[in-house]
N, C-alpha and C positions, 0 to 999 in steps of 0.2 A: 763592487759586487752588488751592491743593494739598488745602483741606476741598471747594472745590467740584468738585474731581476725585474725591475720596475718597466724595465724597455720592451718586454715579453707583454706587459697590459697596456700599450698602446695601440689603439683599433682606429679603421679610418670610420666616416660617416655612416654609411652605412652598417658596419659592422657593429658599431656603436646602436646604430634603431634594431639592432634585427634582437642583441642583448638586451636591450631596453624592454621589448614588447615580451620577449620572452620570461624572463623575470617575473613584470606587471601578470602576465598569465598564469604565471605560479603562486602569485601572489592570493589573484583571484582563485584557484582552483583549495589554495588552503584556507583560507578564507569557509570557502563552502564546507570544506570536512571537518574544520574545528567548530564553526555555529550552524551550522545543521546537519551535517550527517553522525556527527559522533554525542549531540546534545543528549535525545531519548537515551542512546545509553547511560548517559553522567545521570540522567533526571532520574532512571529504573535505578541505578546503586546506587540512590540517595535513598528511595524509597524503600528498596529490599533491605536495607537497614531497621529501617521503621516495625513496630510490632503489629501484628492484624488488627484490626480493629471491628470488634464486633459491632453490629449492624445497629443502630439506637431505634428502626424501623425496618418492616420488611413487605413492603409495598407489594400488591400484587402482580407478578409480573408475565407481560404476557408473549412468549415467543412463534417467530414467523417466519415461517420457510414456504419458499415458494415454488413446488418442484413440477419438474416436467421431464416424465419420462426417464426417472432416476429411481427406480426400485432398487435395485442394488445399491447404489449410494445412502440411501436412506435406512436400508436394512442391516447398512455398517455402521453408523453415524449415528440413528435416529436415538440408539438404547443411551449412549452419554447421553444423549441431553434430558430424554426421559428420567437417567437418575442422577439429576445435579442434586446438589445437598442444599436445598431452601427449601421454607415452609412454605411458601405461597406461589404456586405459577403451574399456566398451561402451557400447554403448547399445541400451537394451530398451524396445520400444512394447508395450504392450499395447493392441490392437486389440478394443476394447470392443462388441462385436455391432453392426459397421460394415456397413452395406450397400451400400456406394458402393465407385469403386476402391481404396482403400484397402490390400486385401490384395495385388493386383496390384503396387501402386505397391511395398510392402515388398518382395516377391521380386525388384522391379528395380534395389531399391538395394540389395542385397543383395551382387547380385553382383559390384556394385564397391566393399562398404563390408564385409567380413567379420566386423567390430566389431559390427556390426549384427544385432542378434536381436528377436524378432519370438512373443509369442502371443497367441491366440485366445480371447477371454472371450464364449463364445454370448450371443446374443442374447436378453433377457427385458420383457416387458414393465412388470412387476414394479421397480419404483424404490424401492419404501418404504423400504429400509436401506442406500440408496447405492451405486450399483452402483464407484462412481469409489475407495470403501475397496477393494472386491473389487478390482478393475484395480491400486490401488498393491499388495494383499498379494500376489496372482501377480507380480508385476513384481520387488516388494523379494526374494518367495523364491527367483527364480532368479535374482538377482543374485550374479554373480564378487566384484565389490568390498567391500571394507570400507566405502565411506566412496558414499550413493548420494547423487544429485543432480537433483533433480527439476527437469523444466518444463514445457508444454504446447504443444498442436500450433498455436496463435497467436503463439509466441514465439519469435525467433530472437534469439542472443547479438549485442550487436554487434563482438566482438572474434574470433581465433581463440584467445585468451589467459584465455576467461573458465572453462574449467575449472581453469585455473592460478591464478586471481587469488581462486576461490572457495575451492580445498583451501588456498591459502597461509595462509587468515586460521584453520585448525586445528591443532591442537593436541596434547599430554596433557590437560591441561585443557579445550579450547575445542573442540567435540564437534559443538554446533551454529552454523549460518552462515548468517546470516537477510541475502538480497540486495536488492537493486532494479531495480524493473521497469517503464517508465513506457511509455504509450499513444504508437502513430505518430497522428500530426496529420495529422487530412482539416479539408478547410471544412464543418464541420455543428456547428450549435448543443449536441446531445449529446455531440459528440465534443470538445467546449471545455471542457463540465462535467464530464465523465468523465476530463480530462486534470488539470483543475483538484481535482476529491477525489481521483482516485488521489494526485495528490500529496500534498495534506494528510494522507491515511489514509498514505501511504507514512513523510513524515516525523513525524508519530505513532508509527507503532512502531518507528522507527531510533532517533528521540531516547530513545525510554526503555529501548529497549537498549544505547543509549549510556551509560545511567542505571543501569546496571545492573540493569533491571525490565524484561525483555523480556515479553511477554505475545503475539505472532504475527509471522507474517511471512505470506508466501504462495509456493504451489506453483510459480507461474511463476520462481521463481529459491530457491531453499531448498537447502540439505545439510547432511548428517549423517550422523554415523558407524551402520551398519548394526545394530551388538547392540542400539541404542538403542530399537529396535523391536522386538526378542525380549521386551530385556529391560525392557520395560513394555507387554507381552503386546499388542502391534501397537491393533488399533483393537477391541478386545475390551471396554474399558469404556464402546465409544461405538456399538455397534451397531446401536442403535435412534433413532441419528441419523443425518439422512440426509445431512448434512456434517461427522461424526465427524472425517474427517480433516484439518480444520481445526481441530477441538479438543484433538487429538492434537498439534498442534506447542504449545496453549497449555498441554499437559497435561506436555511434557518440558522444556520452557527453563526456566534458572533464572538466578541474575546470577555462575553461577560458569563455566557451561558454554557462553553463550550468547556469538559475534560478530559482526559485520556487515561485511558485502563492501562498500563503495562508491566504490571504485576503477573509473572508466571503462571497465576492461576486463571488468569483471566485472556492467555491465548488460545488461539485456533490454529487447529491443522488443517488445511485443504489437500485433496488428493488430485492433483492436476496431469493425470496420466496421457491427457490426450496435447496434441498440439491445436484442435480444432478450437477445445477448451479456454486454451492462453488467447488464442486470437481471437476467441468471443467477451473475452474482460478485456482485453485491450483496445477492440472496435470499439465498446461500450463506454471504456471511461474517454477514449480520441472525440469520439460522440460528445459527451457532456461536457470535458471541460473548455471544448470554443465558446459555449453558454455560463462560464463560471464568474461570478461580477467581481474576484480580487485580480494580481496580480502575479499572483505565487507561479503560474504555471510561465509567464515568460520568466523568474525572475531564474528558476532550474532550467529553462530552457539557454539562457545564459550561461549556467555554470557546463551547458552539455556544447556548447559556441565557444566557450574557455578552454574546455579539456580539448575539443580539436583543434585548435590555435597553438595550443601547447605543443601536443605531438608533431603537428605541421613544424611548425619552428626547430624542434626537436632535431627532425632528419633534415630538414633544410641545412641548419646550424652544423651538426654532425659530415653533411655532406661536404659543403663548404668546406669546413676545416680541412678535411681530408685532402680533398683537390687543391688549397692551398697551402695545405701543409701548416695548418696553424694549430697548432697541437693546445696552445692558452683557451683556445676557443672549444676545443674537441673535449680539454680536462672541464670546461665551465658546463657543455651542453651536459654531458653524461653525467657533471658532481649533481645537478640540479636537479635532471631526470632521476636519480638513481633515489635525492632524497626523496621525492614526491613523493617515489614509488611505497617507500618504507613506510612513511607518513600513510599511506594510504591502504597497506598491507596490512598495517598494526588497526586504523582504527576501523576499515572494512570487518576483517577477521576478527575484533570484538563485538561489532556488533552482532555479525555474522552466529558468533559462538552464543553471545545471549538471548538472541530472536533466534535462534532452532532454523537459521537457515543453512548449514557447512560451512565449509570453509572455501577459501580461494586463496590457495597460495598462484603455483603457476597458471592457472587460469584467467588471474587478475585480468592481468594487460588486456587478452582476449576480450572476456566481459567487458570491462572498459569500452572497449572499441566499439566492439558490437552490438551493446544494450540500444543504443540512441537508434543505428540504424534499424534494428528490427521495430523500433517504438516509429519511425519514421515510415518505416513501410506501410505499418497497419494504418497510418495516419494516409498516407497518398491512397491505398486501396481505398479506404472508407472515401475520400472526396471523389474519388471516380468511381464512386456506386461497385467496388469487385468485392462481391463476398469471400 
């Protein structure tokens, strides 16, 4: 009984490599979901444990948004930041050659937000070295604070605590404070996958600044202390880039100075309605990070080389069996498959549920598939110049 059980798991040569590789690739894709994708999670419910800790200073702090042509964004957005709960901070728009009300709407809140400062970057048609570095250096040089705090006119905090919860996590030591910022949820097919990679790109660079390897964060939720820009001469080594100032954060973090905010109070929401919107952050970070000096971006570029090795093998595997009728083979492809999947549904969908991005039950697989291609697209557009 037990040889003619055992005689069902005898495979020839190749059946043997095709099991081998396949495995090895599961191995690798859990690999990725147990030390980085599911990490930020375990690290936020160690910390959401911990009691607040009130502030032993309350540095001046000074915030930066760089808008263009977003009145209405701003006239959603702008009232949270105006009344976050700290004693000390401005907050400075730079009005990026806006044409819309946008200047109006600043002089209105003006008058009942005095915190509120406000300038004018004319208008040029001219893009080729970013106009968005110019907008941060006017903004950072007339900044009061020590310590500046960037976001954009799509993003509103959801707490009034999150200037508090982002200078908490500073330091002597810890200079910079890389946050999180996850997409509000409409019903549209773009706005699933753009919900779905922001997270993965989100817990990508949490985990490895959890790792001590920080390599980016982004502008919708960022700070840091203000010489940090003098003193590595602002955007000056990246000028002839036209999203230098994202090369710039991957150009000062290191694993001694670098934190991460992901305390509830310390998220952002973006409202990412448009699709023009998502391919303009994704042109922008494709841009930056071929310019990035670690390794982090081939090392997820792997785990997205693994996940389709996987599935390839998958129906190959599945196919095979069938046309040979080897059912040992067809239980092993689908036991493996079905476990990933679980594996990936449970720790997807908690992080999903704790970062405020929805959820993906039957959607998973889809996203899966599709996130890489659509990040691949915007990568091939941008090298052949297609807006």
């Amino acid at each position: 009984m037990i040889e003619q059980i055992l005689s069902y798991f005898i495979f020839n040569e190749v059946e043997i490599i095709a099991l081998s590789l396949f495995f090895l690739f599961l191995l690798v894709q859990l690999f990725f979901y147990f030390n980085y994708y599911k990490k930020p999670y375990s690290y936020a419910r160690k910390i959401d444990g911990d009691n607040y800790q009130v502030l032993q200073s309350n540095p001046k702090v000074s915030v930066i948004i760089s808008s263009e042509n977003e009145a209405v964004e701003l006239s959603k957005n702008l009232p949270a930041i105006l009344s976050q709960d700290y004693p000390d901070f401005e907050v400075i728009v730079v009005n990026d050659g806006s044409t819309d009300e946008t200047e109006e709407l600043l002089l209105s809140l003006k008058l009942h937000n005095p915190h509120l400062y406000h300038t004018y970057l004319p208008y040029s048609p001219d893009k080729k070295f970013g106009r968005k570095k110019l907008a941060y250096t006017i903004g950072i040089k007339a900044a009061k604070g020590d310590v500046l705090l960037f976001t954009e006119p799509h993003s509103r905090p959801i707490s009034d605590k999150w200037i508090s919860s982002m200078v908490n996590e500073l330091s002597d030591t810890k200079e910079i404070v890389l946050g999180y910022s996850f997409y509000k949820k409409t019903k549209n097919f773009f706005n699933r996958i753009a919900r779905f990679d922001n997270l993965l790109f989100s817990m990508q660079y949490l985990s490895m600044a959890i790792k001590k390897k920080p390599y980016t964060g982004t502008y919708r939720n960022l700070a840091f202390k203000k010489h940090l820009f003098f003193d590595n001469k602002g955007f000056a080594s990246h000028l002839a880039l036209e999203n230098g100032e994202d090369v710039f954060i991957n150009q000062i973090v290191n694993e001694n100075n670098t934190a991460i905010a992901i305390s509830q109070d310390s998220f952002i929401e973006m409202s990412i309605d448009r699709f023009s919107l998502w391919k303009q952050i994704k042109k922008s970070y494709s841009i930056a990070k071929s310019h990035f000096k670690n390794s982090a971006s081939v090392l997820f570029g792997f785990e997205i080389f693994s996940r389709y090795l996987f599935y390839l093998l998958t129906i190959g595997l599945i196919v095979y069996a069938v046309l040979a009728q080897n059912w040992v083979i067809l239980g092993i492809a689908a036991f493996l498959f079905l476990f990933r999947l679980i594996v990936q549904l449970v720790i997807i969908n908690k992080c999903a549920e704790h970062f405020h991005s929805g959820k993906f039950h039957f959607s998973l697989l889809l996203m899966d598939m599709f996130q890489p291609v659509y990040n691949a697209r915007f990568r091939t557009r941008h090298r052949r110049g297609i807006r």
